[in-house]
C-alpha positions in Angstrom: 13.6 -9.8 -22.2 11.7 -6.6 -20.8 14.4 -3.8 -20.2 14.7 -2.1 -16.8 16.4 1.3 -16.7 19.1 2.4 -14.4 18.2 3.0 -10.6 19.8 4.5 -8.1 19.7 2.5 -4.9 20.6 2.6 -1.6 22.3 -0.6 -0.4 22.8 0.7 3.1 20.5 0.0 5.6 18.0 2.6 5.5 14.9 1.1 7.3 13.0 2.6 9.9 13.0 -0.5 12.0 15.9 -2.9 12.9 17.3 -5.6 10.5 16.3 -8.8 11.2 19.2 -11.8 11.5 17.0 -14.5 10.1 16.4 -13.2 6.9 18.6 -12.5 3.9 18.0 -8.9 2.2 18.6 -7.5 -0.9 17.5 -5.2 -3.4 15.7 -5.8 -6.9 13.8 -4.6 -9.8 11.3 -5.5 -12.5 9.1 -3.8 -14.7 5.7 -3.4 -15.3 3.3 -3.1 -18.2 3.8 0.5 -18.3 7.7 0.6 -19.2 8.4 1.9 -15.4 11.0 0.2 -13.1 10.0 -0.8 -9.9 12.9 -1.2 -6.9 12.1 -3.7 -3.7 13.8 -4.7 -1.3 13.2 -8.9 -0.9 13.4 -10.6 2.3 14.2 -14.2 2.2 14.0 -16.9 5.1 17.9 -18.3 5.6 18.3 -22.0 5.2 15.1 -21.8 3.3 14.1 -24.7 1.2 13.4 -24.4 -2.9 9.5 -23.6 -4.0 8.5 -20.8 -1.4 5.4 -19.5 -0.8 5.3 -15.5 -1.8 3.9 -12.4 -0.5 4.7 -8.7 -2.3 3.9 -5.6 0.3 3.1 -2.4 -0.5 2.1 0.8 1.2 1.0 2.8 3.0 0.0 5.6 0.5 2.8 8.3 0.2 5.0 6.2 2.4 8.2 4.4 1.0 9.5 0.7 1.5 11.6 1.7 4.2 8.6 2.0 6.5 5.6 0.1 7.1 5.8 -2.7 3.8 9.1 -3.3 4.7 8.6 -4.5 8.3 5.8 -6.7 7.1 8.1 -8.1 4.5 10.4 -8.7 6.7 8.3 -9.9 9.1 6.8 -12.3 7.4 10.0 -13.5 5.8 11.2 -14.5 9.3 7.7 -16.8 9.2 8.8 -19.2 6.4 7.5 -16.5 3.2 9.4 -15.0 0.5 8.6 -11.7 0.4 9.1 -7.8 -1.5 8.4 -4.6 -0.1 8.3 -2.0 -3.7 7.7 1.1 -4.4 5.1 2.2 -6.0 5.2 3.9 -9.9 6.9 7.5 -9.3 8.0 7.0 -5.5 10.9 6.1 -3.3 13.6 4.5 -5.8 11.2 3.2 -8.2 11.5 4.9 -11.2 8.5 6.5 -13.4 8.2 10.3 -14.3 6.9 12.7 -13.4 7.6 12.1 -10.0 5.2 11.8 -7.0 2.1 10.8 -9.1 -0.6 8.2 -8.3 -2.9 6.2 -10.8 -5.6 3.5 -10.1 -4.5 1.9 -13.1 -0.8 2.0 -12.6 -0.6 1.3 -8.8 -2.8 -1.7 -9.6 -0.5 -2.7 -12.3 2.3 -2.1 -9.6 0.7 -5.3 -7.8 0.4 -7.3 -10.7 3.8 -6.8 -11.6 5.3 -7.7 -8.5 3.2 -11.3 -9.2 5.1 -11.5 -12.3 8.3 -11.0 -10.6 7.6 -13.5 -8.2 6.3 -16.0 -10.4 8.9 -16.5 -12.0 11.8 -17.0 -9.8 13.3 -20.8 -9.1 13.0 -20.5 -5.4 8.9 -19.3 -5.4 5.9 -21.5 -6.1 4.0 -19.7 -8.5 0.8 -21.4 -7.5 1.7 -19.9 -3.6 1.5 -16.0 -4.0 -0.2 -13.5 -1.9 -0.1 -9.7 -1.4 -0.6 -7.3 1.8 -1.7 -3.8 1.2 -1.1 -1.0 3.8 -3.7 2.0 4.5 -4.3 2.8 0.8 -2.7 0.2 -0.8 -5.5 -2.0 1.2 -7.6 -0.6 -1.6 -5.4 -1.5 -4.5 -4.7 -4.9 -3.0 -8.7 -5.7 -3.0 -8.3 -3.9 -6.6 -5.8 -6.3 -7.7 -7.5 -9.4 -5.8 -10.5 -8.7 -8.4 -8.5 -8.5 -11.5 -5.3 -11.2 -10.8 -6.5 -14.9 -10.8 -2.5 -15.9 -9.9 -3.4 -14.6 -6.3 -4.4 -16.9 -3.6 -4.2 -14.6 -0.7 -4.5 -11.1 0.3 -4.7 -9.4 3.5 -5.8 -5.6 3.7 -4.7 -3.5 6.6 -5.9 -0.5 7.9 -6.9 0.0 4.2 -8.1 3.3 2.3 -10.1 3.2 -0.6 -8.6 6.2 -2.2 -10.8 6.7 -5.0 -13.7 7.5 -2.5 -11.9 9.6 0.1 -11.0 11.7 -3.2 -14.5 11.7 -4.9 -16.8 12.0 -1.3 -14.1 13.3 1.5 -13.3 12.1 5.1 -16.3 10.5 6.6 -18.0 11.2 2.9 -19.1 15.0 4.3 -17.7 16.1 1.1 -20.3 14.2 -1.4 -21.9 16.3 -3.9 -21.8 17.0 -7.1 -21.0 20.8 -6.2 -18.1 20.0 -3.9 -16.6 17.8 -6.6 -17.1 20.3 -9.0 -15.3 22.5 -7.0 -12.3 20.5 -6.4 -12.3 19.5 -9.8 -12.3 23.3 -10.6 -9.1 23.9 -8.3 -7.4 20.8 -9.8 -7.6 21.8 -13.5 -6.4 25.8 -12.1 -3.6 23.9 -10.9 -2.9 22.1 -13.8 -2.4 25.5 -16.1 0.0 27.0 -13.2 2.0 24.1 -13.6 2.2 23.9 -17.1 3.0 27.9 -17.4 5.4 27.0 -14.7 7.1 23.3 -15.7 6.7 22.1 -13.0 4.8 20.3 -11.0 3.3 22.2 -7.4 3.9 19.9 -4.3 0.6 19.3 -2.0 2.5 19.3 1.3 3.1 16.0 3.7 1.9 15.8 6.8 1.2 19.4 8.4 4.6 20.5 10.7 4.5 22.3 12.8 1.1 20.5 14.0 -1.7 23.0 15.1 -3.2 22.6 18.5 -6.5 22.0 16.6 -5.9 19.2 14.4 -7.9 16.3 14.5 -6.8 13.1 15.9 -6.2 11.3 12.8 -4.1 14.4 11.7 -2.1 13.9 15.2 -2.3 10.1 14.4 0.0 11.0 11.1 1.9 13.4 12.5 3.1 11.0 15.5 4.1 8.0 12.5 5.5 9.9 9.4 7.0 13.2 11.2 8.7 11.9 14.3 11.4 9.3 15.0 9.3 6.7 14.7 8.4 7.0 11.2 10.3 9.3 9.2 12.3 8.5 6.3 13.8 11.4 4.0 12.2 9.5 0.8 8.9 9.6 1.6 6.1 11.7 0.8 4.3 12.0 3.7 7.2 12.9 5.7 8.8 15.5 3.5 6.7 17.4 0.2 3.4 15.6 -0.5 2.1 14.1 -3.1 2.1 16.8 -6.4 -1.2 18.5 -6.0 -3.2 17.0 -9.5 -1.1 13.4 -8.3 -4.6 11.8 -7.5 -6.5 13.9 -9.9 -8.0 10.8 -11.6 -9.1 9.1 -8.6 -12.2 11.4 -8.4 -14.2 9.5 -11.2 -12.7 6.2 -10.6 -14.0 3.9 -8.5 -11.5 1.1 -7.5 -13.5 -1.6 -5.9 -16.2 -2.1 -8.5 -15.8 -5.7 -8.7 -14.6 -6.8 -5.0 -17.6 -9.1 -4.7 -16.2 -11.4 -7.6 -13.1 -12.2 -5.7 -12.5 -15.9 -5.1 -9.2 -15.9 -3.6 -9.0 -15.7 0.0 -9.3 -12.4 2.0 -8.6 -10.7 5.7 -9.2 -7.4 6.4 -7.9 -5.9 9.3 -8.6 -2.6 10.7 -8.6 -1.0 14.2 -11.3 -0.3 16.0 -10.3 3.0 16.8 -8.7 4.2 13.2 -10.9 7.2 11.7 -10.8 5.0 8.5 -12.4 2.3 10.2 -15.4 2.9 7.7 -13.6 2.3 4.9 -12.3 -1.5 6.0 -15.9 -2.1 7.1 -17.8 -1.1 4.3 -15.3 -2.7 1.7 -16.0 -6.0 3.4 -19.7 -5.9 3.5 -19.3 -4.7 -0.6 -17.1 -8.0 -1.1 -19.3 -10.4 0.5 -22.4 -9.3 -0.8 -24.0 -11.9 -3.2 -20.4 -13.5 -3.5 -20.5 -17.5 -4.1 -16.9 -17.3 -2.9 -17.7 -16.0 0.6 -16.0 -18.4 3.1 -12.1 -17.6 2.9 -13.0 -14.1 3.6 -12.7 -12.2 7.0 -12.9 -9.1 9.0 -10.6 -8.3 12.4 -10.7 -5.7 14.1 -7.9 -4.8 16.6 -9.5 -3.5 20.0 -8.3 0.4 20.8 -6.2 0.2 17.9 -6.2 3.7 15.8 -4.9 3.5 12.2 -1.4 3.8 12.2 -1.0 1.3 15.0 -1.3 -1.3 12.0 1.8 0.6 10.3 4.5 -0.5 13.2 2.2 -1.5 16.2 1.9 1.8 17.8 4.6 0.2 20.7 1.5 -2.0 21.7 1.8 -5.1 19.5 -0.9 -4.0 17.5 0.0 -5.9 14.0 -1.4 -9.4 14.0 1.3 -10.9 12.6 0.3 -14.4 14.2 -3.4 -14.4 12.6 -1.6 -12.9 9.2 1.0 -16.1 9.7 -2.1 -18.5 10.1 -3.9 -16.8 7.5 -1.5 -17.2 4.9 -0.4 -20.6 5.7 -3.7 -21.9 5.4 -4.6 -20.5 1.9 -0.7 -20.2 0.2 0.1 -23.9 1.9 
């Protein structure tokens, strides 16, 4: 049996949205490949039957189970699904150190792991599993799609692919070989300053006090992960950042290399207002493109929806929660 080392958890209700009264919640842990001790929270239907179908939930990036993957989870568990909201390696109550690191490798791992967890419990289906990936766990949802044959489903929403917004920038304005070389330049300074120093430099969360000058997707974070709405003292975006050399290696790493052999179904959803539109819309067309297994895949995009409206709904009912009920009923039976 795979050891799991101790966690701290919270077993108070800790969520940023209210607790649902047709669902039964509680906390677990598994491991994954690496050694490191993932902690969900699992959300399952009362009065359900044996044999569920499954669906693990993670993201968004910097964010914490509490938020966003934990209202799908729950969500969904209110729709007939078994489902986990985790933390990723080195966040929330998961454990891994150092803390507040990301990896391509690991966070994909992170999804595969959950797929073992739910694979073998008595009350899932191991032949019905899917996953949901939030902002940039979209990416490393598509990521896992391409490597995990156990998945039948996956659903990316108002996704990220991290490794490009890291290698080219926002909008790509940053791709060069020069600018990378510059940032890689910064990030390897950093890394001597934190090794003369022990520790580990925070990046910063989401800017606060917000200047008058940000741009709208800057407002767009500030108004989710630094206000009532959004805020939860665990999570990254809300409080310290990410360290700054955390996504160090997704500058020469490419995450979606091999979207277009995915065979398991596929809906990516985006608004049509989100500033990382492009990324949902270009991950699609790369998927598609010269794929035999072309016709359980789909793009939606939400009308005036900007991109944190997928996290909660924006107050505006913005999550298709219906189409994502349909969707995964269709392809997990």
């Amino acid at each position: 049996m795979m050891e799991t080392e101790k966690l701290t958890l919270t077993e108070e209700w800790d969520k940023t949205f209210p607790k649902s009264g047709k669902v039964d919640h509680k906390k677990v842990v598994f491991p994954n490949r690496y050694g490191i001790t993932l902690a969900a929270d699992m959300y399952t239907p009362k009065n359900a039957g044996d044999r569920l179908p499954a669906i693990a939930v993670c993201g968004p990036f910097g964010a914490v189970k509490e938020q966003a993957s934990g209202l799908y989870a729950q969500t969904m568990a209110e729709r007939g699904f078994l489902t986990i909201a985790f933390d990723p390696s080195f966040t929330g109550e998961s454990g891994g150190a150092p803390r507040y690191m990301a990896s391509p490798d690991i966070n994909t791992e992170d999804y595969m792991a959950a797929v073992d967890f739910l694979s073998v419990r008595d009350n899932v289906d191991p032949d019905r599993i899917g996953i949901i990936g939030i902002c940039g766990w979209g990416g490393m949802a598509l990521n896992t799609a391409a490597l995990d044959t156990r998945i039948r489903a996956t659903a990316a929403m108002t996704m990220y692919d991290m490794t490009r917004v890291n290698a080219k920038g926002y909008f790509d304005v940053e791709d060069s070989e020069a600018a990378r070389y510059e940032k890689k330049k910064a990030l390897n300074a950093q890394r001597i300053a934190d090794f003369k120093s022990g520790n580990y430099a925070l990046g910063g969360g989401v800017v606060d006090p917000l200047p008058e000058d940000a741009p709208f997707f800057v407002k767009d974070y500030y108004d989710y992960y630094k206000t009532q709405r959004g805020y939860h003292p665990r999570s990254l975006n809300s409080n310290g950042g990410w360290n700054v050399t955390g996504c160090m290696s997704f500058l020469n790493q490419p995450i979606l290399q091999y979207s277009n052999e995915i065979r398991g179904a596929v809906l990516i959803v985006h608004g049509e207002k989100a500033h990382s539109c492009y990324f949902s819309k270009d991950a699609y067309a790369n998927m598609v493109k010269d794929n035999p297994y072309s016709d359980n895949k789909e793009l939606l995009i939400i009308p005036d929806a900007v991109h944190t409206d997928l996290y909660d709904g924006g107050g505006k009912g913005a999550i298709p929660f219906d189409k994502l009920t349909d969707f995964f009923r269709k392809y997990l039976g």
